[in-house]
FIZAGU-714227 format. One record per residue: x, y, z of N, C-alpha, C in turn; chain; residue number from 0; residue in three letters. Coordinates in Angstrom, 1 decimal. Last residue first. Layout:
+--------+--------+--------+--------+--------+--------+--------+--------+--------+-------+------+------+
!    n_X !    n_Y !    n_Z !   ca_X !   ca_Y !   ca_Z !    c_X !    c_Y !    c_Z ! chain ! resi ! resn !
+--------+--------+--------+--------+--------+--------+--------+--------+--------+-------+------+------+
!      X !      Y !      Z !      X !      Y !      Z !      X !      Y !      Z !     A !  NUM !  Ala !
...
+--------+--------+--------+--------+--------+--------+--------+--------+--------+-------+------+------+
***
This chain:
+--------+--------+--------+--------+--------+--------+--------+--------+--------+-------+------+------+
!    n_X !    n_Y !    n_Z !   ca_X !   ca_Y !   ca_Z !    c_X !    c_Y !    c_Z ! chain ! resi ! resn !
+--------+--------+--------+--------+--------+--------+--------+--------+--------+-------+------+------+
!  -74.1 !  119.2 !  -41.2 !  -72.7 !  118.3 !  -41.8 !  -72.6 !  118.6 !  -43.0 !     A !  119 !  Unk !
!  -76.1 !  120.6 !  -41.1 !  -75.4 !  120.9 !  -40.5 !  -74.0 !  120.4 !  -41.0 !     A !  118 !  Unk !
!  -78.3 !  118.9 !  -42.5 !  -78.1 !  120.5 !  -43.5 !  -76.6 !  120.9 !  -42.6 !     A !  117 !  Unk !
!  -78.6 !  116.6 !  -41.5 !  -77.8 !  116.3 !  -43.3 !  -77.4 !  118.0 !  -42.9 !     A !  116 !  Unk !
!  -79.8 !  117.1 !  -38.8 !  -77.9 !  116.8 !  -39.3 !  -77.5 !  116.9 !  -40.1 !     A !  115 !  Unk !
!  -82.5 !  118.1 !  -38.2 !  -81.7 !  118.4 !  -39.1 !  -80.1 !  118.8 !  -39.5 !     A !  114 !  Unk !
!  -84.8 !  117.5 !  -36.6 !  -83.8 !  116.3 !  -36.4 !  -83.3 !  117.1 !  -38.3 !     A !  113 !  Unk !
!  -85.1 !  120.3 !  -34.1 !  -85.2 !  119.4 !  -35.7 !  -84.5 !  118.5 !  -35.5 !     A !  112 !  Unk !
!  -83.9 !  121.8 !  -32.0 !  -85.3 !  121.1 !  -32.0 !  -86.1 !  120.1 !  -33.2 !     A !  111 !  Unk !
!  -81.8 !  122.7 !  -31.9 !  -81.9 !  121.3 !  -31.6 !  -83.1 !  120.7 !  -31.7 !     A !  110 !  Unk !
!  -81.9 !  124.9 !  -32.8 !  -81.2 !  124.6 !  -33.8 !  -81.5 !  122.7 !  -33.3 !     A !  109 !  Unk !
!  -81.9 !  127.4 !  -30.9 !  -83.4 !  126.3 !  -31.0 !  -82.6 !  124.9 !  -31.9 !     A !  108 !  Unk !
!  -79.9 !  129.0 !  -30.4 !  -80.3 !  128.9 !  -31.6 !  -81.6 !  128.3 !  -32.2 !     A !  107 !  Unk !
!  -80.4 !  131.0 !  -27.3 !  -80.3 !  129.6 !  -28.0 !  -81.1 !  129.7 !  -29.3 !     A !  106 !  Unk !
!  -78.6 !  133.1 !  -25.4 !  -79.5 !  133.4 !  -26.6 !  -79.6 !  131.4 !  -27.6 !     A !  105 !  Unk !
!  -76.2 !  133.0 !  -23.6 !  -77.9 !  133.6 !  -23.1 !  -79.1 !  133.9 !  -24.2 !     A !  104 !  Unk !
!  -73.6 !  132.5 !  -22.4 !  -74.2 !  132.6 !  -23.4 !  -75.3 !  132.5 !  -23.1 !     A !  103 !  Unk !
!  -69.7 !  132.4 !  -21.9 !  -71.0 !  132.2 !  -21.3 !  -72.0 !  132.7 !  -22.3 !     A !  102 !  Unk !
!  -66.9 !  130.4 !  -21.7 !  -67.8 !  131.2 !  -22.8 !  -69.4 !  131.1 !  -21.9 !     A !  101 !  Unk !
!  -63.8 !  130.3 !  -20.0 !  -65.3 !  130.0 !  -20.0 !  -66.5 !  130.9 !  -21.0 !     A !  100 !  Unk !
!  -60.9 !  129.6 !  -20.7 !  -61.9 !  130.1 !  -21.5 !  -63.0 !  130.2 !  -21.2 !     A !   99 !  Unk !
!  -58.7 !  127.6 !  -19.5 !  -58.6 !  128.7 !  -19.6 !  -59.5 !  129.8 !  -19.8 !     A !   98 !  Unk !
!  -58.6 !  124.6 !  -18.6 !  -59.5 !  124.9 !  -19.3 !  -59.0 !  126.5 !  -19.0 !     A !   97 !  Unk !
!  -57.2 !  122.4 !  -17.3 !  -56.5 !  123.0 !  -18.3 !  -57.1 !  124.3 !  -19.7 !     A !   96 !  Unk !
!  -58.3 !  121.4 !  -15.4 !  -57.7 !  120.5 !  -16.5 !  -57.8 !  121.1 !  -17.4 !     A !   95 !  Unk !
!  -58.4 !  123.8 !  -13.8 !  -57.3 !  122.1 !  -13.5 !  -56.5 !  121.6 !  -14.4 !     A !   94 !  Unk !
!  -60.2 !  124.7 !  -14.1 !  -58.4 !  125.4 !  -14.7 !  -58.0 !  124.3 !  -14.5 !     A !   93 !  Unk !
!  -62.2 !  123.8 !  -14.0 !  -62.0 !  122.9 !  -15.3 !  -60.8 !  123.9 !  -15.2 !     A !   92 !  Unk !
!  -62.4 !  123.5 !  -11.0 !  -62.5 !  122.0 !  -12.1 !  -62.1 !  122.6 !  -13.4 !     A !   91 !  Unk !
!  -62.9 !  126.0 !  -10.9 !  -61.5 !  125.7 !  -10.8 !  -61.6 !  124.3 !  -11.0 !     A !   90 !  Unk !
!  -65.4 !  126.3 !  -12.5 !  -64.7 !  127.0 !  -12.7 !  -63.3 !  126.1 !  -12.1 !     A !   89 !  Unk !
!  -66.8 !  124.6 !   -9.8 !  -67.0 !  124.3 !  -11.5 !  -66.1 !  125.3 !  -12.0 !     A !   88 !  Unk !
!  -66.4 !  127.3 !   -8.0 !  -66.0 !  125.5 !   -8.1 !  -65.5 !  124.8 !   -9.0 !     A !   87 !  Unk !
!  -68.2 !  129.3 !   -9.4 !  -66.4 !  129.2 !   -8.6 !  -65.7 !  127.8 !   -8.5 !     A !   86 !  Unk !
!  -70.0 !  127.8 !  -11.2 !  -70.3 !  127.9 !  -10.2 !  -68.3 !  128.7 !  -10.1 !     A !   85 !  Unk !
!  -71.4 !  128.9 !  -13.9 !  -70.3 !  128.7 !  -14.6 !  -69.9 !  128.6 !  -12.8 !     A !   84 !  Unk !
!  -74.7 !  130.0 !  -15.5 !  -73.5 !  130.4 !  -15.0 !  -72.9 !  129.0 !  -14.4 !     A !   83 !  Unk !
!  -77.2 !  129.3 !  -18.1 !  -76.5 !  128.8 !  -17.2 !  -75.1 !  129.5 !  -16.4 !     A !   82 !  Unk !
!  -78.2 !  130.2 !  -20.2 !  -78.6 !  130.7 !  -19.7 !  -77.5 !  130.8 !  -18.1 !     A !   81 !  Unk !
!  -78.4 !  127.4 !  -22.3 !  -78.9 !  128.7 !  -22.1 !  -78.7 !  129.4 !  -20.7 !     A !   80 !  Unk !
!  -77.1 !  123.9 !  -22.0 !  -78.0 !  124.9 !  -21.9 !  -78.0 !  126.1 !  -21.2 !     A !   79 !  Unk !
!  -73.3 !  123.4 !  -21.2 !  -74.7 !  123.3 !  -22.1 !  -75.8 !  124.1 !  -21.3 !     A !   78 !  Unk !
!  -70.8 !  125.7 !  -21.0 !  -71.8 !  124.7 !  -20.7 !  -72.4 !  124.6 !  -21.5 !     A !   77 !  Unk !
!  -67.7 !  125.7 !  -23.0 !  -68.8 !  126.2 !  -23.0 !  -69.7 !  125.5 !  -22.3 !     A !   76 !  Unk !
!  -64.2 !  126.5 !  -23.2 !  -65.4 !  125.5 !  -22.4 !  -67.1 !  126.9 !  -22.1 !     A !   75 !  Unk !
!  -60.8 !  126.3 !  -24.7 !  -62.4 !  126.8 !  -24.3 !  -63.6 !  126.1 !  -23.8 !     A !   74 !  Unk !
!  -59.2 !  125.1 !  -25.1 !  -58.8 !  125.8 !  -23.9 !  -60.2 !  126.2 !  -23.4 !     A !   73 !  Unk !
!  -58.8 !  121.8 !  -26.4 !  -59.2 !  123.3 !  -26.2 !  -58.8 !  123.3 !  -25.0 !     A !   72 !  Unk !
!  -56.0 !  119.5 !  -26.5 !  -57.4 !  119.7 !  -26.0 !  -57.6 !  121.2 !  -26.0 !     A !   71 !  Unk !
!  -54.5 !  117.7 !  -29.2 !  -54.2 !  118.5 !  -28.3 !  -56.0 !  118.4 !  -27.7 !     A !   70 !  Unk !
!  -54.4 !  115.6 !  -31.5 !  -53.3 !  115.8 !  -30.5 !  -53.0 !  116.9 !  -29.7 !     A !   69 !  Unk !
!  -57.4 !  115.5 !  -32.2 !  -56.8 !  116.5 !  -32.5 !  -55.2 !  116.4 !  -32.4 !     A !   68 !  Unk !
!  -57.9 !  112.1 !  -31.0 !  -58.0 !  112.8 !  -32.3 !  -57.5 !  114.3 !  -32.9 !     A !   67 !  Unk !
!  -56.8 !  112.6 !  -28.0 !  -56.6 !  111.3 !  -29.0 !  -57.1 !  111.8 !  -30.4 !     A !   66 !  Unk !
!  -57.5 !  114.7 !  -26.9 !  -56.4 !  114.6 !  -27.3 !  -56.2 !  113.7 !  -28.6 !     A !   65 !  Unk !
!  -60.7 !  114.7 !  -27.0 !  -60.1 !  115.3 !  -27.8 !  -57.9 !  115.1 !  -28.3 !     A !   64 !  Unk !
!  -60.4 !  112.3 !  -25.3 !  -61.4 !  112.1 !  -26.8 !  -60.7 !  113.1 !  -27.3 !     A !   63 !  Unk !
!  -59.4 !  113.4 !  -22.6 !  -58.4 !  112.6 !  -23.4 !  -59.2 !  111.9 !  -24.6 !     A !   62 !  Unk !
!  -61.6 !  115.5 !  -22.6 !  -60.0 !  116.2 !  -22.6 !  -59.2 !  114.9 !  -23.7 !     A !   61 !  Unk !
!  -63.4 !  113.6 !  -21.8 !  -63.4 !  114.6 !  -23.1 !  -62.2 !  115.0 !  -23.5 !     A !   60 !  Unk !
!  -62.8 !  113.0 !  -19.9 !  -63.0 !  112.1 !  -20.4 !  -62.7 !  112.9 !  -21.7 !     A !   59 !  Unk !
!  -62.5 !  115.5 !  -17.8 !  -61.4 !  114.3 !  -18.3 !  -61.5 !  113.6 !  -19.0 !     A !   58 !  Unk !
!  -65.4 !  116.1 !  -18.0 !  -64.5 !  116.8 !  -18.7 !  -63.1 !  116.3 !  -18.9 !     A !   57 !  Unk !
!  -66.3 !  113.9 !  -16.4 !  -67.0 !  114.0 !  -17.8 !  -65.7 !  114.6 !  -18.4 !     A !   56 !  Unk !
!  -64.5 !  114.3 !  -13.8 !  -65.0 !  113.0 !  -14.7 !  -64.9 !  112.9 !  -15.7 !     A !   55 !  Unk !
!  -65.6 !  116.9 !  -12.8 !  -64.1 !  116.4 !  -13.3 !  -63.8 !  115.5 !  -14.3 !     A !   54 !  Unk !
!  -68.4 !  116.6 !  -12.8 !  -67.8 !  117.7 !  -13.7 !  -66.1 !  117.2 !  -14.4 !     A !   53 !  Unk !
!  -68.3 !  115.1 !  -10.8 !  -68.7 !  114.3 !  -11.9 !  -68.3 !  115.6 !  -13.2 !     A !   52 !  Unk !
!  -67.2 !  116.9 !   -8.8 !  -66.3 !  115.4 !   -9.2 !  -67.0 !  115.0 !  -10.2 !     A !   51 !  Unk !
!  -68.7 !  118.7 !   -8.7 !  -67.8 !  119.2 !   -9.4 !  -66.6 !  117.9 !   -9.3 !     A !   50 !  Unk !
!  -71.9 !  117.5 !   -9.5 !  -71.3 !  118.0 !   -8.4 !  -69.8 !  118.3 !   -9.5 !     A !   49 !  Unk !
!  -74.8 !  119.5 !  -11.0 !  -73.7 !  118.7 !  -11.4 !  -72.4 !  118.7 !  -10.1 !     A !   48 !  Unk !
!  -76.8 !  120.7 !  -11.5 !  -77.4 !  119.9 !  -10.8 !  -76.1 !  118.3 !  -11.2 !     A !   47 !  Unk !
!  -76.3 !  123.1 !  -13.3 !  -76.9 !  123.3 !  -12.2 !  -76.9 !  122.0 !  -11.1 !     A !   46 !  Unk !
!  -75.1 !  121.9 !  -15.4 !  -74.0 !  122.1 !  -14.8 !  -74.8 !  122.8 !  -13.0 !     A !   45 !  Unk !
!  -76.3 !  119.4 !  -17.3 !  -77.0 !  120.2 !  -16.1 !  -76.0 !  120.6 !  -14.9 !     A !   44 !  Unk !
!  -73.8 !  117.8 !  -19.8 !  -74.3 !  118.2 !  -18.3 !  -75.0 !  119.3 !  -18.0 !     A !   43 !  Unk !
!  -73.2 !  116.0 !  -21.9 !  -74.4 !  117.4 !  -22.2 !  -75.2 !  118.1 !  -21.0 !     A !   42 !  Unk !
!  -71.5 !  114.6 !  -21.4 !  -72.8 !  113.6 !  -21.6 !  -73.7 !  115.3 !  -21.7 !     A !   41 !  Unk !
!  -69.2 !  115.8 !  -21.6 !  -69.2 !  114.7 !  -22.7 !  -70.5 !  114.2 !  -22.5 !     A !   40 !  Unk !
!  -69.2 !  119.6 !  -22.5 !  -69.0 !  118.2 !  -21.3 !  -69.5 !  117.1 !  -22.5 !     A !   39 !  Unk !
!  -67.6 !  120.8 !  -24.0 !  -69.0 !  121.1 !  -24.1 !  -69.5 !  120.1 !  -23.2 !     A !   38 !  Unk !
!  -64.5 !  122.5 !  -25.8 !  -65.3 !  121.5 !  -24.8 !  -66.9 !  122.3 !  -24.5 !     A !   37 !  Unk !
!  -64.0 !  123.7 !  -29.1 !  -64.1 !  123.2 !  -27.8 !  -64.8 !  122.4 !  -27.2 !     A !   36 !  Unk !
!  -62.4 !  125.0 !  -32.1 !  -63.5 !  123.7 !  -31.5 !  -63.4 !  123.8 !  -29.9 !     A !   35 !  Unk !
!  -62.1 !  126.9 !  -34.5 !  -62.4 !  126.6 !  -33.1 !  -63.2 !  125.1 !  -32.5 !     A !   34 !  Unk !
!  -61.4 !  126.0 !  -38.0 !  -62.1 !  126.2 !  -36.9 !  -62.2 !  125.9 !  -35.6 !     A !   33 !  Unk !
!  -59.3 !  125.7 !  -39.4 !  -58.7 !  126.6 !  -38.9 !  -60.3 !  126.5 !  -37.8 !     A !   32 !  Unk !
!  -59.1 !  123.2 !  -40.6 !  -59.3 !  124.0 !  -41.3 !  -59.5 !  125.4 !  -40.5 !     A !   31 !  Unk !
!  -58.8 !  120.9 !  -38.6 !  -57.4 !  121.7 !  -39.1 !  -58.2 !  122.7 !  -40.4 !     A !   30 !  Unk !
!  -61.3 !  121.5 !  -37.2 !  -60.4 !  121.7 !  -36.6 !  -59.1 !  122.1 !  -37.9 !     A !   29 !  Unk !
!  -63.1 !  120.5 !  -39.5 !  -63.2 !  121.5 !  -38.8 !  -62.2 !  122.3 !  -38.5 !     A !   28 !  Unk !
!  -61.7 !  117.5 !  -39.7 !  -61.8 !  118.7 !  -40.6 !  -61.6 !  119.8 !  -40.2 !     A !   27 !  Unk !
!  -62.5 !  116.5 !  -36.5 !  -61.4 !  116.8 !  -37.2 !  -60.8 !  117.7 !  -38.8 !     A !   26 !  Unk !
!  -65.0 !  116.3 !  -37.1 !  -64.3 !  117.4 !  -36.1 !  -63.1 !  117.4 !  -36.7 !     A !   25 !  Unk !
!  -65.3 !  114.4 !  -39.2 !  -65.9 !  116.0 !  -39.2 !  -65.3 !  117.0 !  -38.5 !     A !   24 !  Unk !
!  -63.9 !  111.8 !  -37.9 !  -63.5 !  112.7 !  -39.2 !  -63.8 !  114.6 !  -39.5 !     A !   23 !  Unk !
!  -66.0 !  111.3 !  -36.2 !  -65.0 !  112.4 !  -35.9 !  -64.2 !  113.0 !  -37.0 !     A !   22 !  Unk !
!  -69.3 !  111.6 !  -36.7 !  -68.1 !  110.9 !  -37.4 !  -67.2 !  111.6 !  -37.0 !     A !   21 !  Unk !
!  -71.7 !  110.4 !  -34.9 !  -71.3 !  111.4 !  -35.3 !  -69.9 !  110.8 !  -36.0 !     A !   20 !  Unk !
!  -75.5 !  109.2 !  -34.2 !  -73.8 !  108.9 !  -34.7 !  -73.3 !  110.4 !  -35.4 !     A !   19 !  Unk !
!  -77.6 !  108.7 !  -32.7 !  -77.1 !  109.1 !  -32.6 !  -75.7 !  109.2 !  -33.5 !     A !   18 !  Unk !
!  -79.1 !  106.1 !  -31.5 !  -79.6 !  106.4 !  -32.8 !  -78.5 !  108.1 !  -33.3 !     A !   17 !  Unk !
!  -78.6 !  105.8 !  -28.9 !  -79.3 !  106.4 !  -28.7 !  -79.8 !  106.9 !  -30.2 !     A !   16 !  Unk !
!  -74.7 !  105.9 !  -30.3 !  -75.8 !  105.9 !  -29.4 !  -77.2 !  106.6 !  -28.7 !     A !   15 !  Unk !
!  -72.6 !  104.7 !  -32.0 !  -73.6 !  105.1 !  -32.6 !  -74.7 !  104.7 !  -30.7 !     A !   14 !  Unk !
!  -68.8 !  106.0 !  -32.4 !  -70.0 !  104.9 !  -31.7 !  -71.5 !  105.9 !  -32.0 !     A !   13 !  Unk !
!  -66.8 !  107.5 !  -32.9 !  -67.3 !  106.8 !  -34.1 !  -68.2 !  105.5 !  -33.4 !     A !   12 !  Unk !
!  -67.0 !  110.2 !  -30.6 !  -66.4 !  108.8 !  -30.7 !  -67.2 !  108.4 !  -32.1 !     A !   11 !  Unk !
!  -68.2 !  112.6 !  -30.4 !  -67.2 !  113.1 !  -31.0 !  -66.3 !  111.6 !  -31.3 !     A !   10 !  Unk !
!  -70.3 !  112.2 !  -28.5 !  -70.5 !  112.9 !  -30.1 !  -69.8 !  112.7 !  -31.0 !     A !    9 !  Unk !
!  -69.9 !  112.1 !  -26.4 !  -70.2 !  111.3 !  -27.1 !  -70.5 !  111.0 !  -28.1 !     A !    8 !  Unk !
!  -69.2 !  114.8 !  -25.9 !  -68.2 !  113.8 !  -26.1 !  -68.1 !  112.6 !  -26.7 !     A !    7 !  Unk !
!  -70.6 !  117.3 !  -28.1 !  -70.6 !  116.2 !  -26.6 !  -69.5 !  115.3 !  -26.9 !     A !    6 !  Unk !
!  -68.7 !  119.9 !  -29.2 !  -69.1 !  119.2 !  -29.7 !  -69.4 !  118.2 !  -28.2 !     A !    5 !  Unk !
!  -68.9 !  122.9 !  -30.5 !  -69.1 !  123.0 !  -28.6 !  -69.2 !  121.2 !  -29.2 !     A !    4 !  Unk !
!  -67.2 !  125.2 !  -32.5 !  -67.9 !  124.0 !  -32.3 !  -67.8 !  123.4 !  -30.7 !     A !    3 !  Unk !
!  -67.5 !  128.1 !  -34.5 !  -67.2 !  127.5 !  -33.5 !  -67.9 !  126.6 !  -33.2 !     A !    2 !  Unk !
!  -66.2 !  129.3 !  -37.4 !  -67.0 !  128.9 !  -36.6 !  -66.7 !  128.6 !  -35.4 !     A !    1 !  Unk !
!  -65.2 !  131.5 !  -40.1 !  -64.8 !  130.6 !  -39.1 !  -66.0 !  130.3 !  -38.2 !     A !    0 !  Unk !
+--------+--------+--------+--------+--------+--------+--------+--------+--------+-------+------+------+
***
């Protein structure tokens, strides 16, 4: 099993920034039993994020994931390394419904290739 942190923008059948992702994939994923969650929808600097744009992003995401899974994770991962997870930013996301904070301190690098064929 795996786990998938996917951006939001990620996760629409729009192509931006040369970017395209196919939700079909997530959706696989998902009913084959793999974890999916939230990962903010534009790949926020949760350092340099007030907790209305946190609200924002992550409501956006919540109703991208409803609309293709018919539900939204519980789990929420920031983006980049290292990062803690403010009290604030925390009760932004029990709001909306986020139960899970995964915190994490070791980066795969895995972004530094442009290598999607080997990933999909």
């Amino acid at each position: 099993m795996g786990n998938y942190f996917p951006e939001g923008y990620q996760t629409q059948n729009l192509s931006r920034g040369g970017l395209d992702f196919y939700p079909e994939v997530l959706l696989e994923a998902y009913n084959s039993g793999h974890q999916v969650a939230h990962h903010t929808s534009a790949h926020l600097r949760l350092s340099n994020t007030t907790s209305e744009a946190l609200q924002k992003d992550t409501a956006m995401l919540k109703k991208t994931f409803n609309s293709l899974l018919g539900t939204s994770p519980t789990y929420f991962r920031a983006p980049y390394v290292g990062h803690q997870i403010s009290q604030e930013h925390a009760s932004v996301l029990a709001a909306l419904g986020i139960q899970n904070i995964i915190g994490w301190s070791v980066s795969t690098e895995d972004w530094k290739e442009a290598r999607a064929q080997l990933h999909v």
